[in-house]
C-alpha positions as CSV (number, residue, x, y, z in Angstrom):
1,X,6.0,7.8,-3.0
2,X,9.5,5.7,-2.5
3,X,9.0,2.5,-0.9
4,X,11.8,0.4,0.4
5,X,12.4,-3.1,0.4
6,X,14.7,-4.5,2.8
7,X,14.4,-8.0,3.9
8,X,11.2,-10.4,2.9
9,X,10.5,-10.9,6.9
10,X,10.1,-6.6,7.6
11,X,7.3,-4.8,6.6
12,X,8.1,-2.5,3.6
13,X,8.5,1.4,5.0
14,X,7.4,4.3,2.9
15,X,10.7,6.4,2.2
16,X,8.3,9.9,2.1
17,X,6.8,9.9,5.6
18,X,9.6,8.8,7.7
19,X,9.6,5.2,7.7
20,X,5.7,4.0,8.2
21,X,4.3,0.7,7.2
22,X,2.9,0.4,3.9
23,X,-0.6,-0.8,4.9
24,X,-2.6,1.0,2.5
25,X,-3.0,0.7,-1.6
26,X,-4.5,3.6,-3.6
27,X,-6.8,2.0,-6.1
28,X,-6.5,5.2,-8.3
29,X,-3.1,5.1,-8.5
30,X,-2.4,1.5,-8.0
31,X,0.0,2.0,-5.8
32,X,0.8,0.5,-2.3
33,X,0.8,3.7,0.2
34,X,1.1,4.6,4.0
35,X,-1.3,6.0,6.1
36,X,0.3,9.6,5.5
37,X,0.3,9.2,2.0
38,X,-3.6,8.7,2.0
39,X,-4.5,11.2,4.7
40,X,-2.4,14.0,3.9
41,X,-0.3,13.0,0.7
42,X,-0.6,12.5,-2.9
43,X,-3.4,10.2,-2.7
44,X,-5.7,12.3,-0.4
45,X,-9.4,11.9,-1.6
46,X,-8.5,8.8,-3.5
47,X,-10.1,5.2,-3.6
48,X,-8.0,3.4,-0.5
49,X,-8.4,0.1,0.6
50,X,-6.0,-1.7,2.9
51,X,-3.4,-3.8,2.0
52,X,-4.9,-6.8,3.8
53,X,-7.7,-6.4,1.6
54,X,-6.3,-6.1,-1.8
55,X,-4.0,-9.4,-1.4
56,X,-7.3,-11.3,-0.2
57,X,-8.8,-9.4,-3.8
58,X,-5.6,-10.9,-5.9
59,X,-5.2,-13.9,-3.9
60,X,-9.1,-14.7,-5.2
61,X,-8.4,-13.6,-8.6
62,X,-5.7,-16.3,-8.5
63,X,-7.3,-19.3,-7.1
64,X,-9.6,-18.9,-9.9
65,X,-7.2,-19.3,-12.9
């Protein structure tokens, strides 16, 4: 899986599956993933969690150091 970053303000697109939003991270993998990626891809039968919550995970981790 490819992803492309293109501008801060734009979602970032995954290159493999024609463009869709990243709003997916494979905690296997550790990598941020589409909705193709998980369903049908690579990362089929894999731990996913959405992005949303995996920056609310970090963003804990960070407030407490």
């Amino acid at each position: 899986m490819e992803c492309r970053y293109s501008d801060a303000s734009l979602p970032v697109v995954c290159v493999t599956h024609g463009g869709r939003a990243i709003d997916y991270y494979c905690e296997t993998d550790e990598l941020a993933i589409c909705s193709q990626c998980a369903l049908i891809g690579d990362h089929q039968g894999h731990q996913i969690t959405t992005i949303d919550e995996k920056v609310s995970q970090q963003s804990c981790l960070l407030d407490l150091l």
